[in-house]
DRENMI-904735 format. One record per residue (C-alpha): residue in one letter; x, y, z. Coordinates in steps of 0.5 Angstrom, whole numbers, plus 500, padded with zeros to 3 digits. Example, Ala and Ser with C-alpha at 12.3 -4.5 7.8 and 13.67 -1.06 7.14 Angstrom:
BEGIN
a:525:491:516;
s:527:498:514;
This chain:
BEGIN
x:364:903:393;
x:362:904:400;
x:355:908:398;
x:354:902:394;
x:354:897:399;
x:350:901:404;
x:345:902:398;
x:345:895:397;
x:344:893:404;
x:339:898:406;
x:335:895:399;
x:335:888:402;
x:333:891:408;
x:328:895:406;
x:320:892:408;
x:320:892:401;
x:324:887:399;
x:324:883:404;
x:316:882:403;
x:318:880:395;
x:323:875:397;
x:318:872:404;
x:311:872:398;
x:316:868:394;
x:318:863:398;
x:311:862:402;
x:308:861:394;
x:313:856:393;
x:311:854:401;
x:304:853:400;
x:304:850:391;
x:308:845:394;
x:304:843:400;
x:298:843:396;
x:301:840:392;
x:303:834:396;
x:295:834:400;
x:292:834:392;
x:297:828:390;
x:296:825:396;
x:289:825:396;
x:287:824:389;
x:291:817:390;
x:288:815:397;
x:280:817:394;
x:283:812:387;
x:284:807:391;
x:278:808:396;
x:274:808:389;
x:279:802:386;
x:277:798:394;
x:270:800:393;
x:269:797:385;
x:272:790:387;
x:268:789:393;
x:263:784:393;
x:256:785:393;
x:253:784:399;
x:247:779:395;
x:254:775:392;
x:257:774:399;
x:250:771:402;
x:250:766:397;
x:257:764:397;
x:255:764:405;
x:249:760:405;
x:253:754:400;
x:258:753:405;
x:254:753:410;
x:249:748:407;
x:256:744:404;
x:253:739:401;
x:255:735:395;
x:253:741:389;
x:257:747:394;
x:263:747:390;
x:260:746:384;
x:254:752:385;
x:260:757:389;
x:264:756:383;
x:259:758:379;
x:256:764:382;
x:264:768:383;
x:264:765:375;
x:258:769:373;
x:261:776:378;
x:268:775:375;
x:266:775:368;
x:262:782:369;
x:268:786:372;
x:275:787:373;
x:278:783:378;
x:283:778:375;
x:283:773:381;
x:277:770:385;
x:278:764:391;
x:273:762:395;
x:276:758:403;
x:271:755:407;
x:273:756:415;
x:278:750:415;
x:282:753:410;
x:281:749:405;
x:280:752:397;
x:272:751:395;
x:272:754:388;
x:276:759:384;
x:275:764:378;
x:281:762:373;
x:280:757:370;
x:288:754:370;
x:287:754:378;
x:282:749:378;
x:286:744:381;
x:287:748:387;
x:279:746:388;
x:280:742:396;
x:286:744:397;
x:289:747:404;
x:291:754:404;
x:297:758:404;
x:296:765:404;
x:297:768:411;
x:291:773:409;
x:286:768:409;
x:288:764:414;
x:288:771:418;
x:281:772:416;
x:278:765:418;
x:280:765:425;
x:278:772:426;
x:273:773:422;
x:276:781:420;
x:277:783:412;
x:283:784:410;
x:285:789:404;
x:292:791:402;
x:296:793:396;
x:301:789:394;
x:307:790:388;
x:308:783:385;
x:314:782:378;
x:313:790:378;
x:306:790:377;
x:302:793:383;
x:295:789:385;
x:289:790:390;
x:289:784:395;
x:282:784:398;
x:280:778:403;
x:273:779:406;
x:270:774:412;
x:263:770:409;
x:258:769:416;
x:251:765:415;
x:246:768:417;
x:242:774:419;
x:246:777:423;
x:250:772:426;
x:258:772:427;
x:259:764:425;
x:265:765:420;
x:263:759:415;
x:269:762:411;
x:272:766:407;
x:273:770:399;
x:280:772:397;
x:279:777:391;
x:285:780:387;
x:286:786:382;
x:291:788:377;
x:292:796:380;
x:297:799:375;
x:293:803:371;
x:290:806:376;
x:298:808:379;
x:300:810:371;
x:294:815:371;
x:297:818:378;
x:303:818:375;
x:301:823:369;
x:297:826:374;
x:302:828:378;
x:307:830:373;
x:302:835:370;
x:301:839:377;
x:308:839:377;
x:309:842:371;
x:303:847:373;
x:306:849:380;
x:312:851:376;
x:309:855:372;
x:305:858:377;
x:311:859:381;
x:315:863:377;
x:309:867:375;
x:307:868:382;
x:314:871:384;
x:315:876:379;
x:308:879:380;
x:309:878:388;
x:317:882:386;
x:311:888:382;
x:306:888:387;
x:311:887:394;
x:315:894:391;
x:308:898:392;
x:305:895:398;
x:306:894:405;
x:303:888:408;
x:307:887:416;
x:302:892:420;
x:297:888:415;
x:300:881:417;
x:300:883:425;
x:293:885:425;
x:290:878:422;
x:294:874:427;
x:291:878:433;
x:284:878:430;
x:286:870:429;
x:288:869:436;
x:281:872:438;
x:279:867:433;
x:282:862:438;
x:287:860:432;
x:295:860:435;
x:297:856:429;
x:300:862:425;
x:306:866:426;
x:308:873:425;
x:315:873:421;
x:321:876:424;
x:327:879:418;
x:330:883:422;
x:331:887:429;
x:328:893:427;
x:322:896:430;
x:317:891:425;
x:321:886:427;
x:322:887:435;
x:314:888:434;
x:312:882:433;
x:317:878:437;
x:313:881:442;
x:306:880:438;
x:309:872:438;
x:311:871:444;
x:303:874:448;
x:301:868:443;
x:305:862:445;
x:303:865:452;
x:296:865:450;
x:296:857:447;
x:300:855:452;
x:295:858:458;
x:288:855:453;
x:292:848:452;
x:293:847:459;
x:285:850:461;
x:283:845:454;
x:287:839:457;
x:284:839:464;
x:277:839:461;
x:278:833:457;
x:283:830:462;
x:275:831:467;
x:271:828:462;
x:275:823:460;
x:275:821:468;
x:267:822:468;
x:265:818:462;
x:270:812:463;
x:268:811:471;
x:264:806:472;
x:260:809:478;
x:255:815:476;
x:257:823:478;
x:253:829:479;
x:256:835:481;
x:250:840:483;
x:252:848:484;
x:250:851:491;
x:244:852:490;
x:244:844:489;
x:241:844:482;
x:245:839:478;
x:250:843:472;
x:255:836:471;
x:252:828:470;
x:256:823:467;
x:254:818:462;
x:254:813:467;
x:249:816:472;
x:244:817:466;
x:245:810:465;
x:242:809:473;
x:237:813:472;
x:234:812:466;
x:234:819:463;
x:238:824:459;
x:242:829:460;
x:237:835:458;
x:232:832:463;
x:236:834:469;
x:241:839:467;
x:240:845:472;
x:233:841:476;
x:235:840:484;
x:239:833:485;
x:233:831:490;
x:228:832:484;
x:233:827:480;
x:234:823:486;
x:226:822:487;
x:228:823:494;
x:223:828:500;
x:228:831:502;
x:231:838:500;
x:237:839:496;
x:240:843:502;
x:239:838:506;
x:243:833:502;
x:248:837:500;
x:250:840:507;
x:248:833:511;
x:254:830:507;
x:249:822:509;
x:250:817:505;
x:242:813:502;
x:240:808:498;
x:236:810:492;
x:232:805:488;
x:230:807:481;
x:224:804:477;
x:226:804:470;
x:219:802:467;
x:221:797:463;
x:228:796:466;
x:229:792:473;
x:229:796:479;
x:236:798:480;
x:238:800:488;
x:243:805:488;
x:248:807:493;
x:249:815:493;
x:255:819:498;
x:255:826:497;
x:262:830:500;
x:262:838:497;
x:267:842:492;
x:269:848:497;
x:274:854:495;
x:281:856:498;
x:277:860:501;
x:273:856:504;
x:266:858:501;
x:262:852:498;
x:261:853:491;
x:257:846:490;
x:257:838:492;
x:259:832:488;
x:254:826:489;
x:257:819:486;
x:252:814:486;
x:253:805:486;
x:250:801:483;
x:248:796:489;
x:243:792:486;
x:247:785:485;
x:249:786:492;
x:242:787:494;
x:239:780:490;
x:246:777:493;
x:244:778:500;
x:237:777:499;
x:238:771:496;
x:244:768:501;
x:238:770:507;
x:233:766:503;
x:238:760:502;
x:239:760:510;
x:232:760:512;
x:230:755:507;
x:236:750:509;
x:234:752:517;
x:227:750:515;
x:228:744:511;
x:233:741:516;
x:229:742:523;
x:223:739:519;
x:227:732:519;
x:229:734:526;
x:223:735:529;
x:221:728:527;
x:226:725:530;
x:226:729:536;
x:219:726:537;
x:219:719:535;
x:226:718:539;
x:223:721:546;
x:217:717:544;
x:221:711:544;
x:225:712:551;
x:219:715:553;
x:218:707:553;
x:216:705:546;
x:222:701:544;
x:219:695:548;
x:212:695:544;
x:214:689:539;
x:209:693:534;
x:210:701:535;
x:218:700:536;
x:220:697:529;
x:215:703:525;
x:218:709:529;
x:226:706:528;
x:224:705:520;
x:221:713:519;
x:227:716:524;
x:232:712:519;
x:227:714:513;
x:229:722:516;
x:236:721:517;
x:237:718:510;
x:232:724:507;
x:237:728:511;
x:243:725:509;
x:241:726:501;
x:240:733:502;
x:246:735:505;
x:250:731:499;
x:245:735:494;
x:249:741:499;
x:255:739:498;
x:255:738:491;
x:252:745:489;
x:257:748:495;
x:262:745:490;
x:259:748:484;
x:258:755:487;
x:265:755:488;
x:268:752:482;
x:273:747:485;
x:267:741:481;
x:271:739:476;
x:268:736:470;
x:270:730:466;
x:268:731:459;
x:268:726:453;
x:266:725:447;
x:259:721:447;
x:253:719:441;
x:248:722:446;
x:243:717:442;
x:247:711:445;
x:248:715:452;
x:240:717:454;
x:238:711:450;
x:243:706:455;
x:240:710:462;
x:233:709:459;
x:234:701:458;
x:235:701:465;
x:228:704:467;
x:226:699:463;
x:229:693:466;
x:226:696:473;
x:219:696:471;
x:221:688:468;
x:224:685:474;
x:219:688:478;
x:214:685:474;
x:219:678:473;
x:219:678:481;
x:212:679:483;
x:212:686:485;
x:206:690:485;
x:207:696:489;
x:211:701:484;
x:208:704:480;
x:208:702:472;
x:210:705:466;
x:212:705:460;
x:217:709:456;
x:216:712:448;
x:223:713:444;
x:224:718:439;
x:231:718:439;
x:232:718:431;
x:238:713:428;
x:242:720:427;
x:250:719:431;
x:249:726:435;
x:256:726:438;
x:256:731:445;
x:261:733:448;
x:259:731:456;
x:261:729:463;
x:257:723:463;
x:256:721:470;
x:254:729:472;
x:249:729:465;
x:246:721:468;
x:245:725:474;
x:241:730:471;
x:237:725:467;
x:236:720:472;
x:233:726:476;
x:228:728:471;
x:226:720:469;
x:225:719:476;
x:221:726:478;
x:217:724:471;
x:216:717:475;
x:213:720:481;
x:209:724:479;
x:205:720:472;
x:199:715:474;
x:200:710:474;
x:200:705:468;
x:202:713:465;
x:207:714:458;
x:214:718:459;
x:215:721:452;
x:223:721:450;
x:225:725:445;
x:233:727:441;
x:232:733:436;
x:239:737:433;
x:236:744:432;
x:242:748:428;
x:248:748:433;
x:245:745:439;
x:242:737:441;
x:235:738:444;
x:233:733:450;
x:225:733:451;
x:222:729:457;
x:215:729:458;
x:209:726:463;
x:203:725:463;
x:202:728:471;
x:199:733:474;
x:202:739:471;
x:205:745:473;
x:201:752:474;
x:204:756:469;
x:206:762:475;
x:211:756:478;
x:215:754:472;
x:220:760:473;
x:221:758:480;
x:221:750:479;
x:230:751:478;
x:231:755:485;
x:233:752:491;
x:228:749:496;
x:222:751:491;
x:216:746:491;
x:210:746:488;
x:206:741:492;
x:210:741:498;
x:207:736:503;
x:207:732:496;
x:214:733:496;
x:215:731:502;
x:211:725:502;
x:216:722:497;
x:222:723:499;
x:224:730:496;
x:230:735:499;
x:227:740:493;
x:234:740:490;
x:234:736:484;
x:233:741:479;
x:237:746:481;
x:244:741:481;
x:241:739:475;
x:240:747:472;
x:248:749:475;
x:250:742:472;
x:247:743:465;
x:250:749:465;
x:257:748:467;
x:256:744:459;
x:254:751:457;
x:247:748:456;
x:240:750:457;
x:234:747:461;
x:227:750:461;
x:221:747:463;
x:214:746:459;
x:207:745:463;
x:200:745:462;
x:196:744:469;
x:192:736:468;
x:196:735:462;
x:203:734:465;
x:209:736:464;
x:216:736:459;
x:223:738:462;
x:228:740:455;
x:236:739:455;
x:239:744:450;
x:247:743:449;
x:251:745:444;
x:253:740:439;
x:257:742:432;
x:257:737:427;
x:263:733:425;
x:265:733:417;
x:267:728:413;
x:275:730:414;
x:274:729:421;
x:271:722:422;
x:277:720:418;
x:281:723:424;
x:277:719:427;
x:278:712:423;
């Protein structure tokens, strides 16, 4: 009896029996696994493919798109024919178009035509609407499974504006019976797979002897930078003791590569998400790392300067060494050809070992270019005011030590110098509010007052005022203004505007008045309202001088004259345009001017205008 047991321990002991029973299980492992993955797979790609056949055409989804966008009397009647032709040719049982105000604008069934200029209710829709995103999903409704697709219409090409959207439905259980009958038949393959498997791994198991065999394919994985696998411990015999050694070099092994591969990655992720740019040099100064930021600055690719001297990069005389070892801080500027030049603040500090010796730099470059245009800009500023305020102020000073100098007591010089000194303290006065108001601007602390207006009312009801001028000074004799005579083509159209009225009479009372000054006399000032797409046009032109095609970009900058001494003379403080831009701009407007020399001139006001349906003009009501 004893020899019996100890024969049947040492069978089960033996290598042999314990490769049998070890490639049985593996199989059995591995069938099931496969298995897994395979029916997994097959049902994600069939749903893929499922996904994919009901997806609307690129060419249908234009037309439902540019209906709704046109939204016209007919559009529910074209929509519900374009997803009635699609429906009919493929197998999705549910089609409903929603414009972007949730309500349903056509349907495939027949029995929902009621549902035609109803609201909504699916939270799916609603969800897609707003944020313009597809959603699909799978859902199970009364034990029958179906493919839920909503997808976003934009108009178009290439814009984002969401006129609404498609709500597609699919019946999918014959697509999860045919999953079902395919994983029932693998099922019974693995089976038989499986106990075929085991009896031949019992036959060959019994001849052959695979743990050396085992141990030699994972070190070769290991050289291969494979630690996934693991070498099986049975028993604590030599094979066993073996490779819990052979084990645990590979764990060793993984964990010294996961750290080394973690601080690479932690190093680059640093690199690619700085929003300054980094070059690392070797001693010899020749760059070996870059970051996309630096290729950004410097307008070039990473093969184009890999292993060059930083200096040849940097565009800078000075030699590499010289950089790296006086560690100095300089301002490069790039020409990027096409792009703006960008000024860029570079410091350098070396990358030394524990020992001491260098073995490289780091460069970090800063883009300084607003800074730069910032500081540019503000010196220009207080220049420019410096000089605007001591031309009134020299005038003064000259007429007022004129006057005490004894030129008050002559009847006919006194009345002259006092009204031109008051005439520069009122220009004074004017510039300095025009200050003021773009101090406020720049500072946000200008708060506007928005309202809803029909601009056609608005910009109609500020030109009736420059028309009443020109009446009562004609009404009153008065000859010395200048004449003029005002053109509408406002349209009948209510444009409605979102603005703050006195702000935007401001910036039209300044154009009017500059189309004024600068008209001939008797001359014809052109209004015009047009609505393009999204937006209200204001045009404003003149019959003047003009405006030389070099100086039309720089008419809206501060203090900018064309005709300087012209400007003076009437009174200008050079300030108008720019309130006017910084005013147009805060209503997320645009203002642009067009001008040919001798032909005058127009001022465009663009504003953005969204036009109000039906439903909201009952709100209105």
């Amino acid at each position: 009896m004893d020899r019996l047991k100890k024969k049947i321990k040492k069978t089960f002991n033996s290598i042999n029996t314990k490769l049998a029973v070890v490639f049985m299980l593996m199989l059995l492992a591995t069938i099931e696994v496969i298995g897994a993955y395979f029916t997994r797979q097959l049902e994600q790609n069939n749903i893929e493919n499922f996904q994919s056949s009901i997806q609307i055409p690129q060419i249908v989804t234009n037309q439902l798109s540019n209906q709704l966008a046109r939204n016209n009397k007919n559009t529910d009647d074209r929509l519900n024919g374009i997803i009635n032709d699609y429906s009919n040719s493929s197998s999705i049982s549910e089609i409903v178009v929603v414009d972007n105000k949730d309500i349903i604008r056509a349907v495939s069934t027949l029995n929902d035509k009621g549902r035609v200029g109803q609201r909504v209710n699916n939270t799916d829709v609603k969800q897609v609407t707003s944020t313009g995103r597809q959603v699909t999903k799978v859902i199970n409704d009364h034990g029958t499974n179906y493919m839920i697709q909503v997808s976003p219409l934009s108009s178009g090409n290439g814009s984002t504006n969401n006129v609404g959207a498609i709500y597609v439905r699919a019946n999918m259980q014959s697509l999860f019976n045919d999953l079902r009958n395919t994983s029932f038949a693998f099922l019974v393959a693995s089976l038989i797979a499986a106990i075929l498997g085991a009896i031949l791994a019992l036959v060959i198991s019994r001849a052959i002897t695979r743990p050396i065999e085992e141990m030699q394919e994972q070190a070769l994985s290991i050289a291969d930078g494979d630690y996934s696998n693991q070498v099986k411990i049975y028993s604590n015999d030599e094979l066993g003791q073996l490779g819990k050694a052979f084990n645990t070099l590979s764990i060793r092994i993984e964990r010294s590569q996961e750290e080394s591969d973690s601080e690479r990655r932690r190093l680059d992720s640093v690199l690619s998400h700085m929003t300054d740019g980094v070059l690392a040099t070797d001693r010899h100064g020749n760059v070996s790392v870059v970051n996309q930021m630096a290729l950004n600055f410097l307008n070039t690719k990473e093969k184009d300067i890999i292993n060059k001297p930083i200096n040849e990069v940097l565009g800078l005389d000075e030699s590499a060494q010289d950089l790296i070892s006086n560690q100095k801080e300089i301002v490069v500027t790039v020409n990027g050809g096409t792009r703006d030049e960008m000024i860029l603040h570079a410091s350098f500090s070396l990358i030394k070992r524990v020992t001491g010796f260098v073995s490289g730099s780091v460069c970090v470059l800063h883009d300084v270019t607003e800074q730069q245009k910032n500081e540019n800009s503000q010196r220009q500023f207080v220049s420019n005011v410096s000089h605007e305020l001591r031309t009134p102020l020299t005038s003064l000073r000259a007429y007022i030590d004129t006057l005490n100098a004894g030129a008050w007591k002559d009847p006919d010089i006194a009345p002259q110098f006092l009204q031109v000194t008051q005439e520069e303290t009122e220009r004074m006065i004017r510039m300095i509010n025009d200050l003021l108001s773009l101090s406020r601007m720049d500072r946000g602390v200008s708060k506007m007052e928005p309202e809803l207006v029909n601009i056609n009312d608005f910009v109609a009801h500020i030109l009736n005022r420059f028309d009443m001028i020109v009446k009562n000074d004609e009404k009153n004799g008065k000859d010395k203004k200048k004449k003029y005579t005002i053109k509408r083509e406002l349209g009948n159209q209510a444009l409605w505007v979102e603005i703050d009225t006195d702000k935007m009479m401001q910036v039209i009372d300044n154009i009017m008045n500059n189309a004024i000054k600068y008209s001939p006399d008797g001359g014809v000032i052109t209004v015009r309202l047009v609505q393009n797409q999204n937006h209200v046009i204001l045009s404003i032109s003149d019959q003047g001088l003009g405006i030389p095609r070099k100086d039309l970009d720089k008419i809206f900058d501060r203090f900018y004259r064309v005709d300087k001494a012209r400007s003076r003379a009437q009174g200008g403080t050079g300030l108008g345009l720019a309130i006017a831009k910084e005013i147009v701009e805060a209503h997320h407007g645009k203002i642009w001017a067009d001008s040919s020399e001798g032909k005058g001139s127009t001022f465009y006001i663009s504003l953005p205008y969204e036009p109000m349906s039906e439903e909201d003009d009952w709100d209105e009501v």
